[in-house]
N, C-alpha and C positions, 0 to 999 in steps of 0.2 A: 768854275765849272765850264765847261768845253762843249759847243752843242756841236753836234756831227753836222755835217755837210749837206745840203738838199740841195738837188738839182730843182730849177726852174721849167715847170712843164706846162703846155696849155690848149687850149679847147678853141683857137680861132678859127683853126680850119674846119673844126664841125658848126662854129656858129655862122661864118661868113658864109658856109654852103646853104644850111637853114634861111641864110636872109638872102641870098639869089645873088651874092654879089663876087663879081669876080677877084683876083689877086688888085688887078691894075685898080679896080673901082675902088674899093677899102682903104686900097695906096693916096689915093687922091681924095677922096671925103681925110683920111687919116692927116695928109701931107705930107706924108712921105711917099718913099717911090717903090715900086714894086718888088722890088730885090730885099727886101728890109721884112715887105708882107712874108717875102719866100724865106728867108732867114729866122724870122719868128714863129712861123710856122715850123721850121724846120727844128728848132730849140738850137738853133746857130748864135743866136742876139738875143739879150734881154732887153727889152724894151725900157727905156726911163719912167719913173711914174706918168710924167708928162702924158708919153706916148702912149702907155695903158690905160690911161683916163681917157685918153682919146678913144682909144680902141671900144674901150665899152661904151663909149655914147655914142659911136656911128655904129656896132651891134647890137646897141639895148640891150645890153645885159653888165650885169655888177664885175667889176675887177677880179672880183673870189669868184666869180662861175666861168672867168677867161684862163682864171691864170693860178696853178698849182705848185706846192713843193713835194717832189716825191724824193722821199730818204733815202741815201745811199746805201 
């Protein structure tokens, strides 16, 4: 059985606006650099789990409320 394709979508840029924090700040608490924020944001890069577990402890918020699969 063959599961169809889901794109990787996500909720950073409405959370990192909620917590007042700019691209570059998120970049730097995250350790990565700002271009990677604007990529992910963008749905250009999937982040490594690494990078997602990051992402949601410098937002406070769960992995599932950053980061979706919408069906193709």
């Amino acid at each position: 059985m063959r599961m169809s394709a889901a794109a990787l979508k996500n909720h950073i840029r409405t959370f990192r606006v909620l917590a007042d924090l700019t691209q570059e700040e998120i970049a730097q608490k995250a350790g990565v650099t700002r271009q990677t924020i604007i990529a992910i944001e963008k749905g250009n890069y999937t982040p490594s789990v690494q990078l997602a577990l990051r992402l949601a402890r410098t937002l406070g918020h769960p992995v599932e409320e950053l980061f979706y699969e919408e069906s193709e």
